[in-house]
C-alpha positions, 0 to 999 in steps of 0.5 A, spaced: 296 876 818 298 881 812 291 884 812 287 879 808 279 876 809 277 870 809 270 867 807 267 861 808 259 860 805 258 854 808 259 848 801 254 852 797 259 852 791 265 850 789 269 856 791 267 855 797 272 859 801 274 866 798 280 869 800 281 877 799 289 879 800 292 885 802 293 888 794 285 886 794 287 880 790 281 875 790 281 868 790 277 863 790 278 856 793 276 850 796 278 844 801 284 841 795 286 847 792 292 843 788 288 837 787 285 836 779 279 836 781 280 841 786 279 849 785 284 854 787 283 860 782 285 867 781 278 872 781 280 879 780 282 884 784 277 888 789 277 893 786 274 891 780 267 889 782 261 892 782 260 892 789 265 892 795 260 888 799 262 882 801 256 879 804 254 874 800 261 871 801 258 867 807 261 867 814 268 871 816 272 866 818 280 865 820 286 861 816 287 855 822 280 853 821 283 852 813 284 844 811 293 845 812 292 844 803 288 850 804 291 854 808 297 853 804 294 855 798 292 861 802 300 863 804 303 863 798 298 868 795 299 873 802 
């Protein structure tokens, strides 16, 4: 799907779920991201952190195993 990465670090944070997109757009976000009390945030882009690792955002995973909020949140920023 348009090249994008998902991650999960497992509940960790609040963020739980990072999304890079095919521009590098970062955003973080977490099973109800259109809750108030949920979190679904623009990041930056890629290319301005100081390391393009991504390692410490957990384990790659794919957008079907998103919650459907989730998963909406994920296609309107792709």
């Amino acid at each position: 799907m348009n090249n994008i990465e998902i991650f999960d670090n497992g509940g960790k944070t609040a963020d739980r779920y990072t999304l890079i997109n095919g521009d590098g757009d970062v955003f973080g976000f977490d099973d109800h991201p259109f809750h108030p009390q949920g979190f679904g945030q623009y990041c930056g882009n890629i290319d301005q952190w100081t390391s393009r690792k991504t390692n410490h955002l957990g384990k790659k995973i794919t957008i079907d195993e998103l919650s459907d909020q989730a998963q909406t949140f994920v296609e309107e920023r792709i």
